[in-house]
N, C-alpha and C positions, 0 to 999 in steps of 0.2 A: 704759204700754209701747206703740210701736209697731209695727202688724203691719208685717212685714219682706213679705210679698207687693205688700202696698198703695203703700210706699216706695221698691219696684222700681224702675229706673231703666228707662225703657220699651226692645222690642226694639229698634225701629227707629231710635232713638237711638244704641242701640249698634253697629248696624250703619253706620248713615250714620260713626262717628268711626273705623269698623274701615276703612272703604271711604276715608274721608280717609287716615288713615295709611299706610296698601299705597300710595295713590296718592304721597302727599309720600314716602316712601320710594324709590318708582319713579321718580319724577321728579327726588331728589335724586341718587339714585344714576348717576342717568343725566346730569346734568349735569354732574358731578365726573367721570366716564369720557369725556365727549363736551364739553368746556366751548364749541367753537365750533359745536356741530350747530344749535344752536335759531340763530344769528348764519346762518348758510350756508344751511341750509333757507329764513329766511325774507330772501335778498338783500342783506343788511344786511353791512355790515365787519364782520372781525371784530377784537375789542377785543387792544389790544396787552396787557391783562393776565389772561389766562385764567385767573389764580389767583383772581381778585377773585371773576369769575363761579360760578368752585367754590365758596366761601366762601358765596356766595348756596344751590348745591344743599347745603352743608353744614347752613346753616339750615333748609332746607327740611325736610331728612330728618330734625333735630332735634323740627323742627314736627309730623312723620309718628309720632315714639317718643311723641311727648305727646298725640296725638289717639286712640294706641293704649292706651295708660293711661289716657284718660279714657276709654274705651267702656266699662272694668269698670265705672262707676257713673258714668255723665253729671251726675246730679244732684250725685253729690258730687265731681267736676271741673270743673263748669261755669269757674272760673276761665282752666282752660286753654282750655275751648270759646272765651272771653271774648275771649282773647289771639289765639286762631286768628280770631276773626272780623272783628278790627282790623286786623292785616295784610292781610287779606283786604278790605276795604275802602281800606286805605290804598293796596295794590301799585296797583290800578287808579288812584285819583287820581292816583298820579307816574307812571304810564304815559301817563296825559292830558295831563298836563301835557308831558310830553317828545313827545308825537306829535304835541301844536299848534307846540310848538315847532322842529318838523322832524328829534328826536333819532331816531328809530324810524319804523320800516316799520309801517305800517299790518298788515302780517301778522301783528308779532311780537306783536298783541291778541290772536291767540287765543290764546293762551296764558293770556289772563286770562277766557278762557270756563269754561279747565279747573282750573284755578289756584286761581281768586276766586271767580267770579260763581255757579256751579252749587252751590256751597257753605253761601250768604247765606241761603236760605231754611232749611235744613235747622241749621245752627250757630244764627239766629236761634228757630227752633222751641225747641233743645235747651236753649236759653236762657232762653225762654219756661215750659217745662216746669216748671225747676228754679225760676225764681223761683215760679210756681202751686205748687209743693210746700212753699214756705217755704223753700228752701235757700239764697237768696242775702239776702243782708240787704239 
């Protein structure tokens, strides 16, 4: 039998995935009501399909309900941490790609300060964690 103290899924775990979520929430939300403010703020055209762009804060906030479910128990959602941290590496590579390519303002990277990057070490930890407990095969 396992002590359920011991198997706890550590706080700060849970707070880093609570503090993810509010965020992708906040920032889907706000995409979906504003879909050209981040285009306008950072000088850029804005795109003749603002649906598309929602679709993006729709994922988002998607990504926000499941970082919020994993905080009850990191260890035993790591998959979703998994998922969040792929995206989170990927968004930046195609943002590279499109800013060598002259697609994007150089502004519109910070958004992968808040987005991606501040993320990696903390999602990486929680991931850590959980395999050190034996949760991930």
């Amino acid at each position: 039998m396992s002590d359920p103290i011991a198997s706890a899924s550590p706080t700060w775990a849970r707070r880093w995935l609570l503090a993810a979520g509010v965020y992708n929430l906040a920032w889907g939300a706000a995409t979906i009501a504003f879909p050209h403010l981040l285009f306008d703020v950072t000088g850029m055209e804005r795109i003749n399909y603002p649906e598309i762009w929602q679709c993006v804060g729709m994922i988002v906030g998607v990504y926000g309900v499941g970082y919020i479910a994993a905080a009850g128990d990191p260890r035993r959602h790591w998959p979703i941490v998994l998922v969040g941290l792929l995206g989170k590496i990927f968004g930046p590579i195609g943002f590279s790609v499109a800013l060598l390519k002259g697609r994007f303002s150089p502004l519109f990277g910070l958004t992968i300060l808040t987005n991606d990057l501040i993320w990696w070490i903390p999602f990486a930890m929680i991931l850590r964690d959980a395999a050190r407990q034996g949760r991930m095969p």
